[in-house]
N, C-alpha and C positions, 0 to 999 in steps of 0.2 A: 147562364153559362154553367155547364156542371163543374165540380170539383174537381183539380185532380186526384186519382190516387196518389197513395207513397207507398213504398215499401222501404224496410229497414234494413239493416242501419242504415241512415245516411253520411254521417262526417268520414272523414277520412280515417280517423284514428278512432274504432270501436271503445277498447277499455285494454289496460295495461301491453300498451305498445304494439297491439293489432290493426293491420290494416285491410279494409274492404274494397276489395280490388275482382276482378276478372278473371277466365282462362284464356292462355294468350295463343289460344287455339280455335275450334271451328266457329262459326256461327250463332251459334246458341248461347255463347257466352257465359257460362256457370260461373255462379257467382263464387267465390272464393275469399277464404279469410287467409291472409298472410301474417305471421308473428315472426320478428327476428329472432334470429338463433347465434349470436356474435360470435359464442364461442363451437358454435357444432360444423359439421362437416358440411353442411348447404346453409346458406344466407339467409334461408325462409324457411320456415315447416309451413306445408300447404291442407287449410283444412276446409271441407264445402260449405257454405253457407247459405240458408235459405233463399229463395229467390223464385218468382215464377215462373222460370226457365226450367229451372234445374232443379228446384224445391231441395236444396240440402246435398244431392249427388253428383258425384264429377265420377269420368271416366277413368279407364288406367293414366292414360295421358295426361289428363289433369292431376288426379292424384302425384304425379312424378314427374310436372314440369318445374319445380322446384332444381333439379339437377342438371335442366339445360343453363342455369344463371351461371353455374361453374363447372362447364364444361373442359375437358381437361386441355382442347386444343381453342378455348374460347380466343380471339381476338386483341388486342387490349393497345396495340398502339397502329395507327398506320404505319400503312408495307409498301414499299415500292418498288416494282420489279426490276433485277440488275439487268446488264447484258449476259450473263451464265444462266438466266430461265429462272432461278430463284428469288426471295424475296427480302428485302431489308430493314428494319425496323428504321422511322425517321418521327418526327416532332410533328406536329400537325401544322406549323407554317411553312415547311419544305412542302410536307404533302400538298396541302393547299394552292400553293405560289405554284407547284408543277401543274395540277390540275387548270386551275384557270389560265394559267401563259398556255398550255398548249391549247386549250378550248379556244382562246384570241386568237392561236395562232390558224387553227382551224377553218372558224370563224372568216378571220381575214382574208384569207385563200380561197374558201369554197363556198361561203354567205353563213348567214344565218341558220337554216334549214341544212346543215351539213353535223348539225348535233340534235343526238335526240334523247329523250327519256324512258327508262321501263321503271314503271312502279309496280308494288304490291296491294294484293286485298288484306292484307295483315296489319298495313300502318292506321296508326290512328287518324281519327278523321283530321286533327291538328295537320299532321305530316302529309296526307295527303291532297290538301286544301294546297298547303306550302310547294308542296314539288309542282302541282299543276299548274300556280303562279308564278314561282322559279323557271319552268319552261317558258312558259308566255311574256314575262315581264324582262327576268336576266337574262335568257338564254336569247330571247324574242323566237321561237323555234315553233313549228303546230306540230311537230313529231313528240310526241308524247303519248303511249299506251300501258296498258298493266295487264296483272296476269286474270284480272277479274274479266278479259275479253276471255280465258277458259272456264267461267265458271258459270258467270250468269248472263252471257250477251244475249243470247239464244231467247232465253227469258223476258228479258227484257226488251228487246223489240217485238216480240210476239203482245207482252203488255202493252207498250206504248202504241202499240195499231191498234190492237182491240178495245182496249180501254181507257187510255190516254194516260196513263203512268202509269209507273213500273216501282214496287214498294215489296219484291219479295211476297211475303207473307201479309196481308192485308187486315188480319188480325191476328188479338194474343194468341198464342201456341196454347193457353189452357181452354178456348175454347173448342178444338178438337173434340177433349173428353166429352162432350154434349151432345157427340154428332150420333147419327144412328149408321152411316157411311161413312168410309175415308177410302178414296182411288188414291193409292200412291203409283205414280209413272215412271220408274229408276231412278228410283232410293234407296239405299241401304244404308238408312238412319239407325238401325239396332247396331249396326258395326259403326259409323264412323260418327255418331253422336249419340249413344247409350242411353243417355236420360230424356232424349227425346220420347222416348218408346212409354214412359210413364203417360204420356198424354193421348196415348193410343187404348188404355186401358178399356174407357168405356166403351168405345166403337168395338172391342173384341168381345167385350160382356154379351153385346148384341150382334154375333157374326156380322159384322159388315164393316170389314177391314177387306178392301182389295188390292192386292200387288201384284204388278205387270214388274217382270224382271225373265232375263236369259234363267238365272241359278236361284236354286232354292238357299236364296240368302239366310241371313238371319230374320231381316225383316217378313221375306218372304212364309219363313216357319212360322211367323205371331198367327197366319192364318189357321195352322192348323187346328186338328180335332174342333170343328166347327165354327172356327172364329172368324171364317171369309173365306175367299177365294185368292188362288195363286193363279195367275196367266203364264205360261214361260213361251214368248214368242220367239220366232227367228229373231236373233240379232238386228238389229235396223228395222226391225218392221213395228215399232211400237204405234207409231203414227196409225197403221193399219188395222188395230186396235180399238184406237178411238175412235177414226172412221166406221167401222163397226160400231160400237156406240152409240153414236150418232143416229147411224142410221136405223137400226132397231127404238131408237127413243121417239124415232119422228114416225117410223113406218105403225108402230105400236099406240100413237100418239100420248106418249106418255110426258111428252111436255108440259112445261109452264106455259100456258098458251096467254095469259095475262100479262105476265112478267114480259113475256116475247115482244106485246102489242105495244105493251107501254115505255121500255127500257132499252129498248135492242135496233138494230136495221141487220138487213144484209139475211136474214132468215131463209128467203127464195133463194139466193146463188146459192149456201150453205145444204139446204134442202135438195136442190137439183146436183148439187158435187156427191153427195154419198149413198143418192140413190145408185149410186154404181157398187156399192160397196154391200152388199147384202153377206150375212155372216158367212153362207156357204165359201162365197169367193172370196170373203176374205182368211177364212181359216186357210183355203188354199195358198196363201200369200204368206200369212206368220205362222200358221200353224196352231192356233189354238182353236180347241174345239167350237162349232157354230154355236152351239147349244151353252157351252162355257161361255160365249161372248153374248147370248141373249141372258144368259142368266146374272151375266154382270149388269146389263143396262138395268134389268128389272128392280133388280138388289136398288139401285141407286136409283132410280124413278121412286121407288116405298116409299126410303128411305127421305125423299125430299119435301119441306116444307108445303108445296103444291098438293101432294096427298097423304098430309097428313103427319111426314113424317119428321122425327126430332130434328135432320136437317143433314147435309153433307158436305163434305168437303172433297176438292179435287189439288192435289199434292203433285207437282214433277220434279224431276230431278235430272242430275247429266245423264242419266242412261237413253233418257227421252232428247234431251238437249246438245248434247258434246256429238251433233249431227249435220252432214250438210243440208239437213233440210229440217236443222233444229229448234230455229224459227217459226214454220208449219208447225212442227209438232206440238207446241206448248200451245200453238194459237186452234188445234185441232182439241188438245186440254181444253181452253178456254171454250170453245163453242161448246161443249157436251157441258160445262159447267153454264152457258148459259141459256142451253136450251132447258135446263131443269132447274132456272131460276135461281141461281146459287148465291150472284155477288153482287155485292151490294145491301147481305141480308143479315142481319144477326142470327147467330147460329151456322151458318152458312159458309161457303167462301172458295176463292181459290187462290194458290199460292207456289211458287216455286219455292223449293227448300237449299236457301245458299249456304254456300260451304265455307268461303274462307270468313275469316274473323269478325273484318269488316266491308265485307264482301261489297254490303250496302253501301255504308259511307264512302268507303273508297270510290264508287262511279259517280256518286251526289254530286261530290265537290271540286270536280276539276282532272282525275287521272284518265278519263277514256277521254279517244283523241277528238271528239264533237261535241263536248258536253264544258259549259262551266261551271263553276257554284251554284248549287241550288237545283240543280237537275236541268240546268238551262242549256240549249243548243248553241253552238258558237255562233252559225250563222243567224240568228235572231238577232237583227240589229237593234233591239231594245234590250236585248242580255246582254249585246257586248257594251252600249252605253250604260248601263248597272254597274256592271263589274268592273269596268275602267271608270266609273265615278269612284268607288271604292276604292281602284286598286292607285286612285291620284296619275293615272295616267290618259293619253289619248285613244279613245274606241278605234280608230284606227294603227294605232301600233297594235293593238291584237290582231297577231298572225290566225288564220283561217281556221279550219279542221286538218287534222294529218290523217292518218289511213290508221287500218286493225291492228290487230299485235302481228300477226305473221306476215302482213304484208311489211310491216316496218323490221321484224328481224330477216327477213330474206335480201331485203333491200341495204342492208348493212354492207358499206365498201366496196358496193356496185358504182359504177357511175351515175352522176347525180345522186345517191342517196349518202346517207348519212356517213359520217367519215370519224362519230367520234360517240356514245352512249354511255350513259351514267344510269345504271341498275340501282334499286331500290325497292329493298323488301323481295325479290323473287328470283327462283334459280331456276331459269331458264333451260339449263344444258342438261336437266334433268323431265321439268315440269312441260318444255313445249314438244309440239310433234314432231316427228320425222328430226331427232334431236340432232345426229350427224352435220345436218343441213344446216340445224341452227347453229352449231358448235363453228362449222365451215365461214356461217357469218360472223362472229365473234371473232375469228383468228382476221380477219380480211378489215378491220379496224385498226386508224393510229391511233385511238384512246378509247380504251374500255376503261371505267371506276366502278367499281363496285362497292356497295354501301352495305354492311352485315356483320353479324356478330361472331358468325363461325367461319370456315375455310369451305364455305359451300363450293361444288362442284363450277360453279359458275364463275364464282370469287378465286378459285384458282386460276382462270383464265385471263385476269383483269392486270394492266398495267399499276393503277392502284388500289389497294384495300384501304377503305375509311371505315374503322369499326365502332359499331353505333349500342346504341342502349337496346336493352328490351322488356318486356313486358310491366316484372317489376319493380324496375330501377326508371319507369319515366311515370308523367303523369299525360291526363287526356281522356279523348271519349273514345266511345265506339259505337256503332250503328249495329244492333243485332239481324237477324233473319225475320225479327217481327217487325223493324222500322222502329224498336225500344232502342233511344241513347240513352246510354249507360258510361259512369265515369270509371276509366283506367286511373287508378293511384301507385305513384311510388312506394315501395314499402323500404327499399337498400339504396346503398349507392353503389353507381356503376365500376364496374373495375377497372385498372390503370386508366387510361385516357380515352375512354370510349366516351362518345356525345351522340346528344337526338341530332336525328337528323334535322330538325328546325335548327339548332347551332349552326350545321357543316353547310345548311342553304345558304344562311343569313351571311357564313364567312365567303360561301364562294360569293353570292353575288354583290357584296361589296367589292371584292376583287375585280371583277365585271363592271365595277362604274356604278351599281347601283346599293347606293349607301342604307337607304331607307325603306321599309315596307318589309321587314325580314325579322321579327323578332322571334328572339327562341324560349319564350314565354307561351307556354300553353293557353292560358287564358286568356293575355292577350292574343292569338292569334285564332282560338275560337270566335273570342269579339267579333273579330273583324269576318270573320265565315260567318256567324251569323248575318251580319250586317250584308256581305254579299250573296247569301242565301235567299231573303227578305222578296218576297212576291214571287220566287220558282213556287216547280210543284215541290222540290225538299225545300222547305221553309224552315229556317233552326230560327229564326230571327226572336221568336220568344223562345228559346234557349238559355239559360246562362248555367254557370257552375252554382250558383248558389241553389237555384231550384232543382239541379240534381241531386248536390248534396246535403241539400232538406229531404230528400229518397222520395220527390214527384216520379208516378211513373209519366214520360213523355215519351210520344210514339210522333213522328212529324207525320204530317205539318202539324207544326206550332208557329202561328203566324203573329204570336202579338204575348207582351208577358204576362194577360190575363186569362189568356188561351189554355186551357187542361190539356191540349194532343189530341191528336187522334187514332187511339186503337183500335178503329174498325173503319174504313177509306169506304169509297162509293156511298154510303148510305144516301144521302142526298143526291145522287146522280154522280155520272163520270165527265170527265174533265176534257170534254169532246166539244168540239162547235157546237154539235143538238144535245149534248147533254147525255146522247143514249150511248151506249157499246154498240161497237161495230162486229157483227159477226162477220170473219172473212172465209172463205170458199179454199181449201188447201187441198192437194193429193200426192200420192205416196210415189217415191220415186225410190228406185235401188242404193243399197252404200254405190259412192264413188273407188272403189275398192270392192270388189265383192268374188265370191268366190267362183274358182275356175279348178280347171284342172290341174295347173301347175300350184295353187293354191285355193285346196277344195274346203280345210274349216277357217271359221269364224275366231277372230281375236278378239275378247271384250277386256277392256282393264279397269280397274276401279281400285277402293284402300281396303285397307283391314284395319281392325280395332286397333294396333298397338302403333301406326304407323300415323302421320300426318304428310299430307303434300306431298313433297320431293323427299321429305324424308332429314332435309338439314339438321333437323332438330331433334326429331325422336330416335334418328339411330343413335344419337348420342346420348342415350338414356340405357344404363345397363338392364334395365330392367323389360325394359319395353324390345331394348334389341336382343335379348335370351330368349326372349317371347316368339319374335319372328324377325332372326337373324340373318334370311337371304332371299333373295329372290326367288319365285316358285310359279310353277305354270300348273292348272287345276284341271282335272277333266277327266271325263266319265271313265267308269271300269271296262266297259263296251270300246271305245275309243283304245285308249291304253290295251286293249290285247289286241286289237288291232294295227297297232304301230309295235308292238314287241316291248311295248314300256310299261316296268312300274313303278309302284312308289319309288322316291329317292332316289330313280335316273335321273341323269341332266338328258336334258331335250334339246334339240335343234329346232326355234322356230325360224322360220325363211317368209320374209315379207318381198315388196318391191324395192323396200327403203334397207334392209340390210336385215342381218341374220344377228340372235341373240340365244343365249343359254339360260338356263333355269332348270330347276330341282321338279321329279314329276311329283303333284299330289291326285291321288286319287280320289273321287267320291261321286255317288251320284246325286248331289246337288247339282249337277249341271248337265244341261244339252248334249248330248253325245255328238252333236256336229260341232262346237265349240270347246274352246278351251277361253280360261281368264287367266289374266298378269296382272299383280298388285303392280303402281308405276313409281314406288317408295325409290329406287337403287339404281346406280349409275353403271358403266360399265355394259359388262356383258350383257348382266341379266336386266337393260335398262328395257322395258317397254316402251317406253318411249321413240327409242330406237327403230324401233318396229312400226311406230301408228303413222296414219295419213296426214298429211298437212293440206288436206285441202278443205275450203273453209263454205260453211253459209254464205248465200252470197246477198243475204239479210245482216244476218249479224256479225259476221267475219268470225263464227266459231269453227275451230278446225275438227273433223270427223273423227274424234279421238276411240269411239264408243263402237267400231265394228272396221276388221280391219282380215286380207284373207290373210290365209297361214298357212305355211303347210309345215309340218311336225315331223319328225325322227330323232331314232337315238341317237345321241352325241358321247354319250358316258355310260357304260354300267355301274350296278349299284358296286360300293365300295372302291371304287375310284374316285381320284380327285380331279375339279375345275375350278378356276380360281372365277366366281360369278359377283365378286365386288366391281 
């Protein structure tokens, strides 16, 4: 058995009242040192701490999440809404006593299945273990989803067919630097995780960094003055891309023709689907030159261990995925990574790059609506007798699978659906699509609760606010975008009466009749995730807090407490009936939304550096909202003289789903047939507002990532529009 590594520190408490804790932001997880400050203006000074993520750097955001802990509108006792539309400060056993009598009352009227649950990719894997069980066990409800169905569903079915689990990143993130290739498929890791781009160094030393992106992102400029290539295809055509790929790799044969024989099936359908795709016809389709797309397969054939070369990796992201045929697309990723022998190899790999916190753990352990602890499907009648031996109940009171996130927020206070939801970790009324639609669902509910630390956009909407801890005022783990758990530590304490949400479970479902199985002990309630973890494919079961914090690095599975992790997945074969990956046969199909005449350009939305998510958090950062304080719509110089716009007009965008405003920016970083919307802001300038809710009908992700539009002015410059 090899060793594991460690990295340091490991205890909780470094030296003189320092704590080693986390960012309680993207994926990546930068390591962070926290020191109280009792007597200064925030509760913590935040300073980066080595790590093999982040090696020592944190972004703006991290550097200045220190000031979301004392936010000036923070939270601090439960609210419950009067009859005047306002809100009233009460004790948490009013709160409490309302929530669970009306949920009974609910309940007793319209079944079980008339309440349901939204979680977040942000709670710790503790809390998210807790709410999947609090549906299942107190609630008894299969309606339960999170907002990780927008970030990595798409991914993650495309993994789980092709390769039989789905792990994000399938190795550490420093093995990039190794590679002599890197395909990133929309990304823009230079803006919305900074110190990812350190791990990009060496693949640019040796040109071959490739990035398929609409705009010349950040990410996109790393390729410049010879460090790679930039693809900018039509909007939704990335898939067409790969296909391209593909098929130059096989017409060229420039495959792993070994790796294929011995590791793979499905090669022949794969082969016969993109002989249609020859680069002519497909330039004609995205738009990027034939010669451009033979020139990328070539780069990445060199470049691959089959001849010779130091190795590569293939990277996607929501650009490729937040599609309704986003599913395809990562699994069209997938096959060009395994026609050139990629995974399963050191050195090698492929990997989707998740975005929320614990983007991972959160789907492991119980928050998407078919999945239990451990990566296990509900329907698997040996998971549900597992997890119901754990959970001290009957495999049969486990209620079934419930449906996607959209199909469960549309279904809010329709007949037959859900009549009562309890939010956790996500704001919705910003974050999902065709947001109207979902706000529509919200108001058509007798009980919304909302569980958060601020007055999010969504939390306004909610009958009660229960305001909860965060990042470092609780303790726990987290699942990074490598499959690295990693412990979240307390460093303060929470302000007036805020509690984890393992507390306000364990209080309701006492309430509910069920006394026992609820503690709001972090460690114990890891315990017990392990324990229900134990023979999935996420296996925490050799887990504990003590070998985290002796600073083991573990990457699951860890199947046993003598077990070191596993930071590099497939080496030994994939987790398939025959052992081999399944190459599957996919083709390009148009956005469900695309453009026409009444809406002739392209809407793409995505973040910016200073912003996270919905935005709950970082506009409450002065620093970060001086930085980029409103909403803004991006698009070429050619574009803008053509609509009569320039910088600093508000724009009229006009969707199917309704109309929004926004500030114009100029540049030609971007498609002259498209324009982009950060989706940080509510209101007017919400993007959200604007995108399609119609979903994969693989993974239930909704087509956030190309949407038509048609644009005019709404304001000239030096006029005002109020775009919060």
């Amino acid at each position: 058995m090899v060793s594991p590594r460690t990295v340091s520190p490991g205890p909780d408490i470094i030296s003189g009242g320092t704590v080693a804790t986390h960012c309680p932001y993207c994926a990546l997880q930068c390591a962070q040192t926290l020191q109280s400050t009792p007597t200064g203006a925030l509760p913590v000074e935040v300073s980066g701490r080595d790590f093999p993520t982040n090696r020592g750097g944190l972004c703006q955001k991290g550097w200045t999440s220190a000031e979301v802990l004392r936010a000036s509108d923070r939270i601090v006792s439960p609210l419950i809404r009067m009859a005047d539309g306002g809100f009233r400060e009460t004790d948490w056993d009013e709160a409490l006593d309302v929530v669970a009598t009306e949920l009974r009352r609910i309940q007793g009227s319209h079944g079980n299945d008339a309440v349901a649950v939204f979680g977040g990719g942000g709670l710790t894997n503790e809390k998210a273990y807790a709410l999947g069980k609090f549906a299942r066990v107190a609630l008894k409800t299969p309606y339960i989803d999170y907002n990780g169905r927008f970030c990595m569903s798409s991914a993650a079915a495309a993994s789980n067919r092709a390769l039989g689990m789905d792990r994000g990143l399938g190795f550490p993130l420093a093995d990039l630097n190794g590679a002599d290739a890197v395909l990133i498929v929309g990304s823009n890791m230079a803006a919305t995780m900074p110190p990812f781009v350190q791990h990009l160094a060496g693949v640019r030393e040796r040109g071959g960094l490739i990035v398929t992106d609409p705009r010349v992102t950040a990410t996109a400029k790393l390729t410049q003055d010879g460090k790679g290539i930039h693809m900018a295809p039509v909007p939704g055509t990335d898939l067409v891309v790969l296909l391209a790929i593909a098929h130059v790799l096989l017409a060229e044969g420039l495959t792993d023709t070994g790796y294929l024989a011995e590791r793979v099936t499905g090669l022949d359908d794969v082969r016969r689907s993109v002989a249609a795709w020859w680069p002519e016809r497909a330039e004609s389709v995205c738009g990027v030159p034939a010669e451009e797309l033979r020139r990328a397969a070539r780069l990445l054939a060199a470049a691959s261990p089959a001849r010779g070369g130091r190795g590569v990796y293939v990277l996607t992201g929501r650009g490729l995925e937040q599609m309704s045929q986003g599913a395809d697309g990562v699994t069209a990723a997938i096959n060009v990574a395994l026609l050139l022998g990629l995974i399963g190899r050191e050195g090698s790999g492929f990997g989707p790059v998740t975005g929320q916190g614990n983007g991972q753990g959160g789907r492991e352990h119980g928050q998407k609506s078919d999945q239990l602890p451990g990566y296990r499907m509900i329907t698997d009648p040996a998971a549900r007798e597992h997890v119901a031996a754990v959970w001290g109940i009957d495999a049969d009171d486990l209620p079934g699978p419930g449906v996607p996130a959209m199909e469960l927020l549309h279904s809010l206070g329709t007949d037959g659906g859900p009549r009562a939801l309890l939010v956790h970790g996500s704001n919705v009324v910003v974050s999902a699509p065709n947001a109207d639609r979902v706000r529509e669902s919200l108001a058509r509910l007798d009980l919304l609760v909302v569980c958060d630390m601020v007055p999010s956009e969504t939390a306004l909407e909610a009958d009660v606010i229960l305001p909860v801890t965060q990042w470092a005022e609780e303790s726990g783990t987290m699942t990074n975008l490598e499959g690295r758990i990693i412990r979240r530590r307390a460093a303060v304490p929470a302000p007036g009466d805020a509690r984890s949400e393992l507390w306000i479970l364990g209080e309701l479902a006492s309430r509910l009749g069920v006394t026992e199985g609820f503690s709001d002990d972090p460690g114990e309630v890891f315990a017990e995730l392990a324990r229900a973890s134990a023979g999935g494919k996420a296996d925490y079961s050799g887990v504990t807090y003590e070998r985290l914090d002796a600073g083991e690095e573990l990457f699951w599975p860890v199947p046993s407490s003598k077990h070191a992790g596993t930071p590099r997945v497939f080496l030994d074969g994939f987790p398939t009936p025959d052992g081999r990956a399944r190459m599957v046969a996919v083709n390009h199909h148009d956005p469900a939304d695309d453009v026409r005449e009444a809406a002739p350009l392209y809407l793409v939305t995505g973040r910016v550096l200073q912003h996270y998510q919905s935005g709950a958090q970082t506009r409450r950062v002065a620093e970060l909202a001086e930085a980029q304080p409103e909403p803004f719509v991006e698009m070429h110089p050619l574009l803008a003289d053509r609509l009569g716009l320039a910088a600093g007009d508000i724009a009229a965008l006009t969707t199917a789903r309704g109309e929004g405003l926004a500030a114009v920016r100029v540049t030609e970083d971007i498609r002259p047939d498209t324009v982009f919307m950060p989706f940080h802001w509510s209101g007017v300038g919400s993007a959200n507002r604007l995108t399609n809710d119609v979903t994969d009908p693989i993974s239930g992700m909704p087509e956030f990532k190309v949407t038509a539009v048609d644009v005019s002015a709404a304001v000239s410059r030096g006029q005002e529009v109020a775009t919060a």
